[in-house]
C-alpha positions in Angstrom: -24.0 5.8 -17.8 -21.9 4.5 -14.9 -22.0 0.5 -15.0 -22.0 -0.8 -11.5 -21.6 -3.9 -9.6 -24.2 -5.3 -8.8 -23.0 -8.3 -6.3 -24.3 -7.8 -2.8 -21.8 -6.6 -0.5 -22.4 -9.2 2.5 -24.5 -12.0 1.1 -22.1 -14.3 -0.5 -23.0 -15.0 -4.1 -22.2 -18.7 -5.7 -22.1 -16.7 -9.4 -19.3 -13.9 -7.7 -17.2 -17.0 -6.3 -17.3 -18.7 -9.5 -15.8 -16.1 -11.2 -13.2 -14.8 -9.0 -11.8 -18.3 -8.8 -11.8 -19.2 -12.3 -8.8 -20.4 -13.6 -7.0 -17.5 -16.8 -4.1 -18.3 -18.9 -0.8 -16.9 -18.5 3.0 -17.7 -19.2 5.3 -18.2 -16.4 8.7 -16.8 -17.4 10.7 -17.9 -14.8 10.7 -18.6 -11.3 13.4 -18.5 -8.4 13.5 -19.0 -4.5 15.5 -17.3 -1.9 15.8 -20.5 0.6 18.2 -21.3 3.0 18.5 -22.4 6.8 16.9 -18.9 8.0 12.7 -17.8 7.8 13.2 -15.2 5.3 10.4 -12.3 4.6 9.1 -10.5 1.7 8.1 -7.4 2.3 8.5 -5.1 -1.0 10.1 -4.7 -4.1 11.4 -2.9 -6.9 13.0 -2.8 -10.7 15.8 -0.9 -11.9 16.4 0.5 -15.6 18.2 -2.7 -16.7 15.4 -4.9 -15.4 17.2 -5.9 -11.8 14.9 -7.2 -9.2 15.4 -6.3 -5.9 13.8 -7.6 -2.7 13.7 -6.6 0.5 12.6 -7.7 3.8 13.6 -9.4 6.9 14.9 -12.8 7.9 16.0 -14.2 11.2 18.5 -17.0 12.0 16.6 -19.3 14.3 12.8 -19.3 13.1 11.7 -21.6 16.0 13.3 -19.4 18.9 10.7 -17.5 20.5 13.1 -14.8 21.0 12.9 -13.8 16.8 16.8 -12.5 16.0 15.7 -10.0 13.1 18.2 -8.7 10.8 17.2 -6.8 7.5 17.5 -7.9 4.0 18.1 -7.3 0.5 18.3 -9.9 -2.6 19.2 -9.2 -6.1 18.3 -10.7 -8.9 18.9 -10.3 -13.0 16.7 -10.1 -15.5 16.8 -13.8 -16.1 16.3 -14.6 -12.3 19.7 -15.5 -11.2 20.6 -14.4 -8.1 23.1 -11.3 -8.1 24.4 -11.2 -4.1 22.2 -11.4 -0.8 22.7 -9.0 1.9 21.8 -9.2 5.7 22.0 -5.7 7.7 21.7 -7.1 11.2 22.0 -3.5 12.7 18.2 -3.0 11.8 15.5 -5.9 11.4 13.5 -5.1 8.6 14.2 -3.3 5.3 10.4 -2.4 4.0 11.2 -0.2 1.0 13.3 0.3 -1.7 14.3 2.9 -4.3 17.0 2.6 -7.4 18.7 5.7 -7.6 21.1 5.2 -10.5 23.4 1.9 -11.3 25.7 2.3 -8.4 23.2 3.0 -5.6 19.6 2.5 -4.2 18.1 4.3 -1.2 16.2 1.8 1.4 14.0 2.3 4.0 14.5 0.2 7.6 12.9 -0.4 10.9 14.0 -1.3 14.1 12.0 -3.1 16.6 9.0 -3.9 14.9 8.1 -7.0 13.9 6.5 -5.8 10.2 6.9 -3.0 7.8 4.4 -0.8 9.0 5.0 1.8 10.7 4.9 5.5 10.1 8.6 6.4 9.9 11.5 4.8 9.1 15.5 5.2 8.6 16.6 6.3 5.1 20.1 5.0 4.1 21.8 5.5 0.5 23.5 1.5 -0.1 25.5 0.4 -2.7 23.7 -1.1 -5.5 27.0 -3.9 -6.1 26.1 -5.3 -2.7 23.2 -3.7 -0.8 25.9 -2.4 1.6 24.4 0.5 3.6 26.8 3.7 2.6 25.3 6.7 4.6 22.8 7.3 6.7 20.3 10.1 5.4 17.5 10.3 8.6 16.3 8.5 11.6 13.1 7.1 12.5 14.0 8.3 16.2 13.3 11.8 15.3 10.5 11.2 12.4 7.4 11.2 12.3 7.3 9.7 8.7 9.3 10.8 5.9 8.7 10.4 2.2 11.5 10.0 -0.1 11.7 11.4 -4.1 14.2 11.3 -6.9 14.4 14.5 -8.9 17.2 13.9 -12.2 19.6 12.2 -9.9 18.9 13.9 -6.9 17.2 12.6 -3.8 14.8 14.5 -2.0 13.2 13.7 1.6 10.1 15.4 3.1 10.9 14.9 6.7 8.4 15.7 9.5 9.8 15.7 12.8 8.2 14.2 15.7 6.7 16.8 18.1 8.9 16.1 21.3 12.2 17.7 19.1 10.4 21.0 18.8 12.1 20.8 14.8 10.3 22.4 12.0 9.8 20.0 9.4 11.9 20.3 5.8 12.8 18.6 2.7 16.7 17.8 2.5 18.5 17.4 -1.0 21.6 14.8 -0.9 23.1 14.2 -3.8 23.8 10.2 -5.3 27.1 10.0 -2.6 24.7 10.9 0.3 25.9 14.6 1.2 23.4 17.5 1.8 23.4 19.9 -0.3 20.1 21.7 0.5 17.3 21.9 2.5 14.0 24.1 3.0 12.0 24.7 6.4 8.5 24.3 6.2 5.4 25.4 7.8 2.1 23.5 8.1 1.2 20.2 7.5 3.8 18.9 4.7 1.6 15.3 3.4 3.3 14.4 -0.5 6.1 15.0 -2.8 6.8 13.9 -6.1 9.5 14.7 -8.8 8.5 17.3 -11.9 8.7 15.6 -15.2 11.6 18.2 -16.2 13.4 18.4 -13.3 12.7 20.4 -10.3 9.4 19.4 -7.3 6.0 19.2 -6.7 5.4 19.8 -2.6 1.7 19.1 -1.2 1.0 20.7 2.5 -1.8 22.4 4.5 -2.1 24.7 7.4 -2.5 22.0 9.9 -6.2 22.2 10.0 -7.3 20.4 7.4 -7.9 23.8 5.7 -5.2 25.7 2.8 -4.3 23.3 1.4 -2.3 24.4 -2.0 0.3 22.6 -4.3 3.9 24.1 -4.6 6.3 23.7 -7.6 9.5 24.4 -6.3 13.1 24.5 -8.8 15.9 22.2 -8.8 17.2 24.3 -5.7 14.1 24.4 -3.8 13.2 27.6 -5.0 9.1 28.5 -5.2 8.1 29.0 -8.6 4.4 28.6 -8.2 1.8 27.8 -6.0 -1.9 26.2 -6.9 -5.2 28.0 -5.6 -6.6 26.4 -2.7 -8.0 23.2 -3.2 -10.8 22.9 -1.2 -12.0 20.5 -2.5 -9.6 18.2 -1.2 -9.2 20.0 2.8 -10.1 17.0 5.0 -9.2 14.2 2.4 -5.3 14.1 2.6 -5.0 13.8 6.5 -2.3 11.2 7.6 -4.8 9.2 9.5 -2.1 6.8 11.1 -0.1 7.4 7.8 -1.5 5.6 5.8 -4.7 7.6 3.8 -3.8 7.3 0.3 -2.2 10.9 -0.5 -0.6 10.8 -4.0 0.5 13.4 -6.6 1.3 12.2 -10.5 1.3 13.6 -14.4 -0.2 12.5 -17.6 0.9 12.8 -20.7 0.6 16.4 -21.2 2.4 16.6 -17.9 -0.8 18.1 -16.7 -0.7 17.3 -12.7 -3.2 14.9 -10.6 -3.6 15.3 -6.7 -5.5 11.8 -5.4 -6.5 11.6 -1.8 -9.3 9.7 0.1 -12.3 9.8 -2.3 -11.2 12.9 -4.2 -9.0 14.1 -6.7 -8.1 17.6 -8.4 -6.6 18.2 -12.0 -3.9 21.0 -12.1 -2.4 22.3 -15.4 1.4 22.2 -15.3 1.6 25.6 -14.5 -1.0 25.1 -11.6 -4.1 26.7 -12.5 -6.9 24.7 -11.2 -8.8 22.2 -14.2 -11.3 20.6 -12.4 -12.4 18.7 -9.2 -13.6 15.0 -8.9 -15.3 13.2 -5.8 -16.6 9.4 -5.9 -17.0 9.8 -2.0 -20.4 8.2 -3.3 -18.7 5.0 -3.5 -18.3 4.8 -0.1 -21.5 4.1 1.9 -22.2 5.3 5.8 -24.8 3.4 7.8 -24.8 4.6 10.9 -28.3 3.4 11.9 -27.6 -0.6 10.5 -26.6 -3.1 12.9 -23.9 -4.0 12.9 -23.1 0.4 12.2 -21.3 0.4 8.5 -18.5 3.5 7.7 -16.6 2.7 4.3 -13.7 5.0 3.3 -10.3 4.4 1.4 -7.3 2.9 2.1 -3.9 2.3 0.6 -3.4 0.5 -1.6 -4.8 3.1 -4.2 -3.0 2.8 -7.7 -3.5 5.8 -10.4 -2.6 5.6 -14.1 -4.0 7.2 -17.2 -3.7 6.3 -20.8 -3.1 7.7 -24.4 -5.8 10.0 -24.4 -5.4 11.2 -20.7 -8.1 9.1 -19.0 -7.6 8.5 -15.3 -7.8 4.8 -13.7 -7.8 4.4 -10.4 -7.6 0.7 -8.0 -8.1 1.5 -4.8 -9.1 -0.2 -1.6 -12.4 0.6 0.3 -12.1 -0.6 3.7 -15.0 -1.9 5.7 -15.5 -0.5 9.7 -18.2 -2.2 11.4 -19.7 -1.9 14.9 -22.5 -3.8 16.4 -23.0 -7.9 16.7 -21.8 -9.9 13.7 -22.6 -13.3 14.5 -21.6 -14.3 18.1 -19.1 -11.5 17.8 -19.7 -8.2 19.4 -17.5 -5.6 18.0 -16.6 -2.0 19.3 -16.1 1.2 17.3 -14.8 1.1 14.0 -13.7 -2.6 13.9 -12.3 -3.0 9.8 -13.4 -6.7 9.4 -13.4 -6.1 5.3 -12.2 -4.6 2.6 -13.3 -4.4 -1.6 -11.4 -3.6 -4.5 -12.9 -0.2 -6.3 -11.7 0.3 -10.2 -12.9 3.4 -12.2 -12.6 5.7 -15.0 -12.4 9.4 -15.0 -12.7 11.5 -17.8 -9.2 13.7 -18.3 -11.0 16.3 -19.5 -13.9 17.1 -17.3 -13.3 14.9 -14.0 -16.7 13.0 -14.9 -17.0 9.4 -13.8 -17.4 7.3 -16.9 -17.5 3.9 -15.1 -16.8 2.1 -12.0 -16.8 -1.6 -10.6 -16.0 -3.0 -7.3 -14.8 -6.6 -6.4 -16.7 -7.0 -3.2 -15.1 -9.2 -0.3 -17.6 -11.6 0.9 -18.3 -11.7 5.0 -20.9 -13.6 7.0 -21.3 -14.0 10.6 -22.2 -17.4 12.3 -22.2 -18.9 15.9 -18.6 -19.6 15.8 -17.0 -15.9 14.3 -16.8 -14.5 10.8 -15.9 -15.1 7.8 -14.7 -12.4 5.8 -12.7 -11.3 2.5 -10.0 -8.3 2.4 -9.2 -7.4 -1.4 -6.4 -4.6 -2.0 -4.9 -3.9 -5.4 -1.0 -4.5 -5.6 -0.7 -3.8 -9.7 -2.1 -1.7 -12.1 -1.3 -0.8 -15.8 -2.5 -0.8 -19.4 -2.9 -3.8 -21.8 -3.6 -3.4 -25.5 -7.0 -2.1 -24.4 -7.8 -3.1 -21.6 -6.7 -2.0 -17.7 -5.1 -4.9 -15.8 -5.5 -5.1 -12.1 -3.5 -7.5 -10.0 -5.4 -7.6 -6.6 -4.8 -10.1 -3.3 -7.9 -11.8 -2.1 -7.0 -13.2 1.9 -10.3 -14.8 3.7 -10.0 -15.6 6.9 -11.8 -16.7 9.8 -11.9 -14.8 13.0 -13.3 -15.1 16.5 -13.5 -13.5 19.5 -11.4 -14.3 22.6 -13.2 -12.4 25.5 -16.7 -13.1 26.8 -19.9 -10.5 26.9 -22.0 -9.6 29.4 -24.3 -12.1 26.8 -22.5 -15.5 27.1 -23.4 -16.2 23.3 -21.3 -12.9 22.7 -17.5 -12.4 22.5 -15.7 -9.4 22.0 -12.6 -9.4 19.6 -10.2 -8.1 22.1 -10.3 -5.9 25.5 -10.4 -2.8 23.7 -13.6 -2.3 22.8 -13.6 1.7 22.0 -10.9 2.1 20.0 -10.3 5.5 18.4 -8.9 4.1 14.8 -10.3 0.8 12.9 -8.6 -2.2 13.9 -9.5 -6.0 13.4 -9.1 -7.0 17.0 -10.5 -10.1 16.0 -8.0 -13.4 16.6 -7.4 -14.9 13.3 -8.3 -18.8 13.8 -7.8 -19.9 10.3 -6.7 -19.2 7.2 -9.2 -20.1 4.3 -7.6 -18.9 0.9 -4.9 -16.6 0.4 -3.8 -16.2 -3.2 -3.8 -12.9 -5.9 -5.1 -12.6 -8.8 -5.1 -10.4 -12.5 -8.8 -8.9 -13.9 -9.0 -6.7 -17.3 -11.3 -4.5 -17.6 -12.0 -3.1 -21.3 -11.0 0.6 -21.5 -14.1 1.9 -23.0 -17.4 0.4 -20.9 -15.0 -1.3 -17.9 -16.3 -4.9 -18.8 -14.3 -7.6 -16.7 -13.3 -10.7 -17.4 -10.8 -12.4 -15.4 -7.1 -13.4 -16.1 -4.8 -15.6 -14.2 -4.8 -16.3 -10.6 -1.9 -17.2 -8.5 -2.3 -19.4 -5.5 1.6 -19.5 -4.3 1.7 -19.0 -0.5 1.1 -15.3 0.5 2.0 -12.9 -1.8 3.6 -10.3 -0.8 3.7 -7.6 -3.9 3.8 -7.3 -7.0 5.5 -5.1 -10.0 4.6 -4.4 -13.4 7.4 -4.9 -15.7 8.3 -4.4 -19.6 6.4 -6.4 -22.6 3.3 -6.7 -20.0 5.0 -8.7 -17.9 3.9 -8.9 -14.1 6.3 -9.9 -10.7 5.0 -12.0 -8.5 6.8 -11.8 -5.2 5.9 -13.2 -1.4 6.6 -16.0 1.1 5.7 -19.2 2.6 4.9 -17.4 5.7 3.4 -14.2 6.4 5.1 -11.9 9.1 6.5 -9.2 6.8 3.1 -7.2 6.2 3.8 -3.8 3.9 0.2 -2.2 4.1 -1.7 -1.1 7.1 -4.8 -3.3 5.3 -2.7 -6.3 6.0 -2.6 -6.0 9.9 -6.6 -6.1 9.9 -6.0 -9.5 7.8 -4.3 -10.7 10.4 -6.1 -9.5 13.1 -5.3 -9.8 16.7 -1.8 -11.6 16.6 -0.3 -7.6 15.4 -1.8 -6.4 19.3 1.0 -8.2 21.3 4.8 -9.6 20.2 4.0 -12.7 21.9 0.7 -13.1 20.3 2.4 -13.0 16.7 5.5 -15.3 18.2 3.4 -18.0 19.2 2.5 -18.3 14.9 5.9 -18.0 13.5 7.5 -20.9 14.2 8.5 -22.3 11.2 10.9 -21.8 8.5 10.0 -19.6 5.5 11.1 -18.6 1.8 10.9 -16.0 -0.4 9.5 -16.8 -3.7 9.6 -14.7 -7.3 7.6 -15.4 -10.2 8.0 -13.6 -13.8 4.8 -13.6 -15.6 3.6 -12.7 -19.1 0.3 -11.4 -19.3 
């Protein structure tokens, strides 16, 4: 029997509030701070095999010029959080990803002209792990459409998918550690994931390019096609790179048995591809088409997958909220995301059956001055002596409108009232809590109790590390946004640079907290 929540999704509830605020125990490890005359920006992280942190992000020189000098950045840090070297690469202005390749280099991700992380492309560069030093350039987000990097036994592996103007096939290039080609493969279709085989060689995920034949690849350590999967139909329509970021994922369990997660779906292949089963909670997500204001829910990255000892699936995942109609004195146009939940479950490993599910809903209420509303995305996820932890961000703001109706008690979020992808519009006026916080959830039934919350100043991510320990990273501003989630948090300053200028004015560091869980 599937134990649901059963918390109302827009009528706040005093017994909800209570218990995602309570305070949980938890040991703080250590601590450090990246501070000094600049604003510096979190925007991602990642650990290396001897326990390294690195950070990445952005910082500028003068954070009260309106003219915002970005330069990219990368912090080490040991294992005992002392800081290692600092890097500024002021030929790009933000670094938003990270990868360690082996203990003399790490492959990063940078941007150029945009004033967060998000984007749908950016420029890969192999850098020196001694100094964050950028060593060779490996593609360009002038000529991408996005790219998606893997690491395959020392290897590194880029699915590239060239923008439309260049008239370029797209093709995954292999580069070894020093950054020289060594192979590549043209493709056809839509290519949307890779991911590394357990044993050395790569899984490739692609489609016709309509939404239709889609079929997993394994290819060899040269590129070579060993097998490809039935068509999973299943999944046709779910894996779509709706603005890059629908949650498109490919991962093993312990029998190295293959899982393929998109929106609201997900298939089980046997490693040598033959189809185990199907699973769908699109169920999850409800469509109200004839409420007012119109409700459409559907997934978003964040989305987190894991399984544990006996092959169960877990999934954290975030189900965002698009609403159109009048919420309170606002008057919203199509598909306005103005929320967003949490969503944990369990899947069975051997039949795809749903064992339990629960959802940490965001609260949201309308009034004569705006709304006030929750956005909850997972940023953690792994297994604890029994139980699943999930680290998730809770952000409520409140948001108004800043252009009058036809009805003077109406505003509209912005000028663009018909837009063809969910946006918050909406101008962010105030910021009422902004913090993260750890729930467990037992294995076996998916009871949840809470665990520690931490209120530093806008969290950026965070990484699970050895010993169930947990890295809490972010910043005492928030300008370096990693998920496409995030921009409808912040609503309308993202439309225009000056917009966002006018709120950065202030100085800003960059915080790190071990935990033990």
């Amino acid at each position: 029997m599937e134990r649901l929540s059963k918390t109302p999704r827009y009528v706040y509830s005093t017994l909800f509030a209570m218990g995602i605020s309570a305070c949980g125990g938890s040991s703080l490890l250590w601590e450090a701070t990246y501070d000094s005359a600049d604003a510096n920006i979190a925007v991602d992280a990642a650990l290396d095999a001897q326990g390294n942190l690195y950070v990445v992000g952005s910082h500028r020189a003068q954070p009260q010029d309106a003219n915002f000098d970005y330069s990219g950045l990368i912090v080490k840090y040991n294992s005992s959080g002392d800081l290692v070297w600092q890097n500024s690469l002021p030929g790009v202005t933000h670094v938003h990803d990270i990868l360690p390749v082996d203990d003399n280099h790490i492959l990063i991700e940078t941007t150029n002209d945009w004033l967060t992380g998000i984007q749908l492309s950016g420029s890969f560069h192999l850098a020196s792990a001694a100094d964050g030093s950028p060593l060779q350039q490996l593609s360009n987000e002038d000529t991408t459409l996005w790219t998606e990097a893997a690491l395959d036994q020392g290897r590194i592996i880029l699915l590239n998918r060239y923008r439309l103007d260049n008239d370029i096939a797209s093709e995954l290039q292999q580069f070894d550690v020093n950054g020289n080609l060594t192979n590549n493969l043209p493709l056809t279709g839509t290519p949307l994931q890779i991911a590394a085989m357990p044993n050395g060689g790569l899984y490739y995920l692609g489609d016709n390019e309509w939404q239709s034949g889609m079929r997993l690849h394994a290819l060899d350590e040269n590129l070579n096609l060993m097998w490809s999967s039935v068509e999973l139909s299943s999944l046709n329509g779910l894996c779509g790179r709706f603005a890059g970021f629908n949650p498109v994922s490919i991962t093993t369990d312990n029998n190295q048995d293959i899982l393929i997660k998109c929106s609201s779906g997900l298939v089980k292949l046997s490693a040598q591809g033959a189809l185990l089963f199907t699973s769908d909670y699109s169920d999850l997500m409800r469509a109200e088409p004839d409420a007012n204001p119109e409700l459409l829910e559907f997934e978003l990255e964040p989305s987190l997958i894991t399984v544990d000892n006996n092959n169960d699936i877990f999934i954290s995942t975030t189900r965002a909220n698009y609403l159109a109609g009048q919420i309170g004195n606002l008057q919203t146009g199509n598909f306005s995301l103005l929320k967003s939940d949490t969503l944990v479950m369990k899947i069975s490993g051997a039949t795809g059956e749903r064992i339990w599910s629960d959802d940490v809903n965001g609260y949201l209420l309308g009034s004569a001055n705006g709304v006030t509303s929750d956005f909850y995305y997972p940023l953690a996820m792994s297994i604890i002596e029994g139980e699943l932890q999930v680290t998730l961000r809770g952000f409520r703001g409140n948001y108004t409108g800043v252009v009058s109706a036809d009805d003077s008690a109406l505003t509209y979020c912005s000028e663009f009232t018909d837009l063809y992808y969910p946006l918050n519009t909406c101008a962010l006026d105030s910021v009422a809590n902004a913090y993260a916080r750890t729930l467990f959830f037992d294995l076996g039934d998916g009871m949840r109790r809470n665990g520690p919350s931490y209120n530093e100043d806008y969290p950026s991510t965070a990484l699970v590390g050895t010993d169930n320990t947990l890295y809490m990273i972010g910043d005492s501003t928030w300008e370096g946004a990693k998920q496409y989630i995030e921009l409808n948090a912040l609503g309308q300053a993202i439309l225009s640079d000056a917009g966002w200028a006018e709120q950065r004015d202030s100085d800003s560091s960059i915080y790190i907290k071990k935990h033990q869980l």
